[in-house]
C-alpha positions as CSV (number, residue, x, y, z in Angstrom):
1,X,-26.1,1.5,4.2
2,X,-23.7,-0.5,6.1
3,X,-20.5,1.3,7.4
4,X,-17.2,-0.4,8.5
5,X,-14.4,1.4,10.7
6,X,-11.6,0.2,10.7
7,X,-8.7,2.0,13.5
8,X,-5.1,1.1,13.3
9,X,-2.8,1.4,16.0
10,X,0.6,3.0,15.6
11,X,2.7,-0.5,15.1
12,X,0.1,-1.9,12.4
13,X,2.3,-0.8,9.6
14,X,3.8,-3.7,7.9
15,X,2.0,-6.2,10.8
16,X,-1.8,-6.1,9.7
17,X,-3.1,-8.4,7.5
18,X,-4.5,-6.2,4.8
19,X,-5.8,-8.8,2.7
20,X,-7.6,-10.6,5.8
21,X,-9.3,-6.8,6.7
22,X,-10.4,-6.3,2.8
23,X,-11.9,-10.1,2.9
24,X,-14.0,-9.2,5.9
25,X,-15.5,-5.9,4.5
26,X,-16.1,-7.3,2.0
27,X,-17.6,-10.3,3.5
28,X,-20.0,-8.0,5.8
29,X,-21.4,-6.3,3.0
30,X,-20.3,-2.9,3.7
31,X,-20.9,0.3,1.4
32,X,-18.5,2.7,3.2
33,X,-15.3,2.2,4.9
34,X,-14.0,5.2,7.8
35,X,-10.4,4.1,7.7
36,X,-7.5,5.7,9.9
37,X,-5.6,8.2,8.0
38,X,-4.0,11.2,10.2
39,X,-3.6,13.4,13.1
40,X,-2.1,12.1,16.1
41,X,-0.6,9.5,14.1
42,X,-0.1,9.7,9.9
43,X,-0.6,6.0,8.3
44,X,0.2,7.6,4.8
45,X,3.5,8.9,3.7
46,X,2.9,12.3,4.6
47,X,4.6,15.6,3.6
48,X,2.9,18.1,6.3
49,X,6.3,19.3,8.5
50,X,5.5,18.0,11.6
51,X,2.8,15.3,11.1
52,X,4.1,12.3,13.0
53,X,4.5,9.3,10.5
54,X,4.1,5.8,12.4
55,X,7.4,4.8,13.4
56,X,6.6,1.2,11.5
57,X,5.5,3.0,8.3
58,X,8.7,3.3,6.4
59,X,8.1,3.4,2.6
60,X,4.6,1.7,3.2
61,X,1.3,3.4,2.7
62,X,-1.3,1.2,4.7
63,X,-4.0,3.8,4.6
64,X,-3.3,4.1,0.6
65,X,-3.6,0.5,0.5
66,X,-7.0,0.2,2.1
67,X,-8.1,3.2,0.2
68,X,-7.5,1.1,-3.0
69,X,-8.8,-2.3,-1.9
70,X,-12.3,-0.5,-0.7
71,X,-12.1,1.6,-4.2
72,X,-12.1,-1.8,-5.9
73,X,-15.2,-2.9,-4.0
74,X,-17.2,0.3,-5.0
75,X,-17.0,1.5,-1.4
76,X,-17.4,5.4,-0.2
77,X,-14.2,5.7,1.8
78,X,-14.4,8.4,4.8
79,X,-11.1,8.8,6.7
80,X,-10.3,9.4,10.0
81,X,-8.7,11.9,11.6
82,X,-7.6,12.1,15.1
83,X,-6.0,15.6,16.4
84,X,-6.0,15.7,20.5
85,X,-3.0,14.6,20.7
86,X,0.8,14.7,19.5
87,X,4.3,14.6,20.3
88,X,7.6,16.3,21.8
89,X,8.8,17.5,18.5
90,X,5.5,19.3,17.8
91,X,5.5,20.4,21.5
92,X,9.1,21.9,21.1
93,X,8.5,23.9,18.1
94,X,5.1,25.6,18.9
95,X,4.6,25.2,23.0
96,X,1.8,27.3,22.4
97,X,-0.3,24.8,21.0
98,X,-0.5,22.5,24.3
99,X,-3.4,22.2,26.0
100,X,-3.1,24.0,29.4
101,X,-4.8,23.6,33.2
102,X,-6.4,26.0,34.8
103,X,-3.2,25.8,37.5
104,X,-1.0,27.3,34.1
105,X,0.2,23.6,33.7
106,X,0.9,22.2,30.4
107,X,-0.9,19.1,30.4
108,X,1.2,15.5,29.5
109,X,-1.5,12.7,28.3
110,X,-3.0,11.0,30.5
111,X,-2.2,7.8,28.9
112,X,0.8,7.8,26.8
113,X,3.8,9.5,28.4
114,X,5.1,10.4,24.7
115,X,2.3,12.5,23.9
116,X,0.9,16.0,24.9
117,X,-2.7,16.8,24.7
118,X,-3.5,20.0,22.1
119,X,-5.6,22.3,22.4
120,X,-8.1,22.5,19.9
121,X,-9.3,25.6,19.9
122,X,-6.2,27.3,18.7
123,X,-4.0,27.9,15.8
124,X,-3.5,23.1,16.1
125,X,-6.4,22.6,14.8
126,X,-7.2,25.7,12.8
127,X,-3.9,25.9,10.8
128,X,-1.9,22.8,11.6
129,X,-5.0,20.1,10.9
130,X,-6.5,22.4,7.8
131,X,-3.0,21.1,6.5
132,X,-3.6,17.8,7.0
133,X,-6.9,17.6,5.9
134,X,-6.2,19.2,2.9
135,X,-3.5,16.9,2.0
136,X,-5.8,13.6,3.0
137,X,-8.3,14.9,1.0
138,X,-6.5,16.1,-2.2
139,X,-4.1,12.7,-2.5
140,X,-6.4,10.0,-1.9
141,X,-9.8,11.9,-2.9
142,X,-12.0,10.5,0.0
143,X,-15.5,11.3,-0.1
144,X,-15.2,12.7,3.7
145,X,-13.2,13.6,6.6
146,X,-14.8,12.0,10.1
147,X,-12.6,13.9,12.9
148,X,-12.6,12.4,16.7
149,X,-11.8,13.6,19.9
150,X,-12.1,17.2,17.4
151,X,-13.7,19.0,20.2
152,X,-10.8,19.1,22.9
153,X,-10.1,17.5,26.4
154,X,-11.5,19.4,28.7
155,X,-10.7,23.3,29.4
156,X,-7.7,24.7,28.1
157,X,-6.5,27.9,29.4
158,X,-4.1,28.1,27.0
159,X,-2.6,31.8,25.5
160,X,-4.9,31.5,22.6
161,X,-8.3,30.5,24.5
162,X,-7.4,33.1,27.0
163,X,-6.7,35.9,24.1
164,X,-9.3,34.6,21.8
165,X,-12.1,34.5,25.1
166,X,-11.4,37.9,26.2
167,X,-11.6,39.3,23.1
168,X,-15.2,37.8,22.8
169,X,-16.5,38.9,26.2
170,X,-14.2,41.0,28.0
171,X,-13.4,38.7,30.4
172,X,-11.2,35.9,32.3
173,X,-12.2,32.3,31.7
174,X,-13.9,30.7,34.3
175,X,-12.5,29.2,37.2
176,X,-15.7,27.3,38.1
177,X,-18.2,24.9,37.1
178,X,-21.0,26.8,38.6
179,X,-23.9,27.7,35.9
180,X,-24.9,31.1,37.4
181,X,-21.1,32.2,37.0
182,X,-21.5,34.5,34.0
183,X,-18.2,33.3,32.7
184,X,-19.0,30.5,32.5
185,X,-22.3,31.0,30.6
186,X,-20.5,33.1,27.8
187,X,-17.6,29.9,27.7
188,X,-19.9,27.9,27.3
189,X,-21.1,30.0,24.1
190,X,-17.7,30.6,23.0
191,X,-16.8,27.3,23.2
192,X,-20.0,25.6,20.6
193,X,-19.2,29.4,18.3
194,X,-15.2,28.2,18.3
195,X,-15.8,24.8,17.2
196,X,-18.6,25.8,14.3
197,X,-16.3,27.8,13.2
198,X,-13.7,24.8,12.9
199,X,-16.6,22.5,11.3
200,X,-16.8,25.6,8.8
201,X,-13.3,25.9,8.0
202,X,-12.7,22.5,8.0
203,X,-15.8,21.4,5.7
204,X,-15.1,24.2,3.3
205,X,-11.7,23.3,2.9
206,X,-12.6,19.8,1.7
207,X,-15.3,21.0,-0.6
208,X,-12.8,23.1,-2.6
209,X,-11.2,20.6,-3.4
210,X,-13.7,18.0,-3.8
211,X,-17.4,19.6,-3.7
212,X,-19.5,16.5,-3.2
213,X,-17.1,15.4,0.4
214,X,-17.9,16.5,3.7
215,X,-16.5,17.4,6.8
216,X,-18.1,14.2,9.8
217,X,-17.4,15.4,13.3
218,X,-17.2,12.8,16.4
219,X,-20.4,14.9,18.1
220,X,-22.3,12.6,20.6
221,X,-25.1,12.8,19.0
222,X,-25.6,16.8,19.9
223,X,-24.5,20.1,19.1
224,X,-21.7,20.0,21.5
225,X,-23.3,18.0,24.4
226,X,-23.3,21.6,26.5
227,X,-26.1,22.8,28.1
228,X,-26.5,26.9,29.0
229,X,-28.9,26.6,32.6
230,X,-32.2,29.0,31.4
231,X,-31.5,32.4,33.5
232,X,-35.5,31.8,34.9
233,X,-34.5,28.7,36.4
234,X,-34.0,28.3,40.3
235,X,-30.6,26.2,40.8
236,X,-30.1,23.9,43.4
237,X,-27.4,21.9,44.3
């Protein structure tokens, strides 16, 4: 099976040549098609209060329009999702879900000036995302949801991950990278049982709506690519 991706940026709307883009998938023989739908930016006219619509969208639908032209070919259409990321509005009406450092800074992007990073881990992902992907999922049917970036940027020692971490193992987060630190063990733990818990949620919401679609998360290729150091093992620097 051959697999095409194809990833707008935010000022493709109404600038991509859509017929060009269907002429080469077509062209290269592909069966599926991951196409950019949501998250950080939405390429569909969505209705999710406080999903940021492309500022080039206007009364366009470019991810509809892909969706149809793949559909015509016969294709499996997976769409993407991207949530570490999002702006000042979403920031200003729940603070709570920015991603925070362990110095109790709310952290900017480290790229974009316009965009904070989320935490992923908390009530963003869990409640705000499950919206989207619900929406994605019941108005253009796709046949799966593939999610980047889905498993955070780095520590986040924001309200929820400290609330949510204690309550799994009496204790602070960890301030240190250091493997024998038993915090550090457990977060490690906590952090792979947090985000199976988001594949869960996330996967089961798109089967109830359509049973044979699945939940595709940007892994690398393992679990969570973390590693727990074996308690036998002499450490050295």
């Amino acid at each position: 099976m051959r697999w095409a991706q194809l990833t707008l940026v935010e000022n493709a709307p109404g600038r991509f040549d859509l017929a060009f883009w269907l002429d080469y998938i077509r062209r290269v023989h592909a069966d599926a098609a991951c196409l950019s739908a949501g998250g950080c930016v939405a390429y569909y006219p969505t209705q999710v209060p406080l999903h940021y619509r492309s500022r080039w969208l206007g009364n366009s639908d470019p991810f509809g329009d892909l969706v149809a032209g793949c559909r015509r070919m016969n294709m499996l259409i997976v769409a993407r999702t991207d949530p570490h990321a999002f702006h000042n509005d979403v920031a200003e009406a729940h603070p709570d879900w920015v991603a925070v450092d362990a110095s109790g800074n709310k952290r900017r992007h480290w790229s974009h000036p316009d965009y904070w990073v989320a935490c992923t881990l908390g009530p963003y992902a869990f409640d705000f995302m499950t919206q989207v992907t619900r929406e994605i999922v019941q108005k253009y049917r796709v046949d799966g949801i593939f999610t980047n970036r889905w498993a955070g940027s780095g520590m986040c020692y924001c309200e929820h991950c400290q609330a949510n971490f204690r309550k799994a193992y009496g204790m602070d987060l960890p301030r240190t990278s250091d493997p024998r630190d038993p915090a550090r063990r457990n977060y490690i733990l906590w952090k792979q049982q947090r985000l199976f818990e988001l594949w869960r949620l996330w996967d089961g919401e798109i089967q109830k709506i359509k049973p044979e679609a699945r939940f595709i998360p940007n892994t690398g290729g393992g679990r969570c690519r973390s590693w727990i150091w074996p308690a036998s093992a002499s450490w050295r620097p």
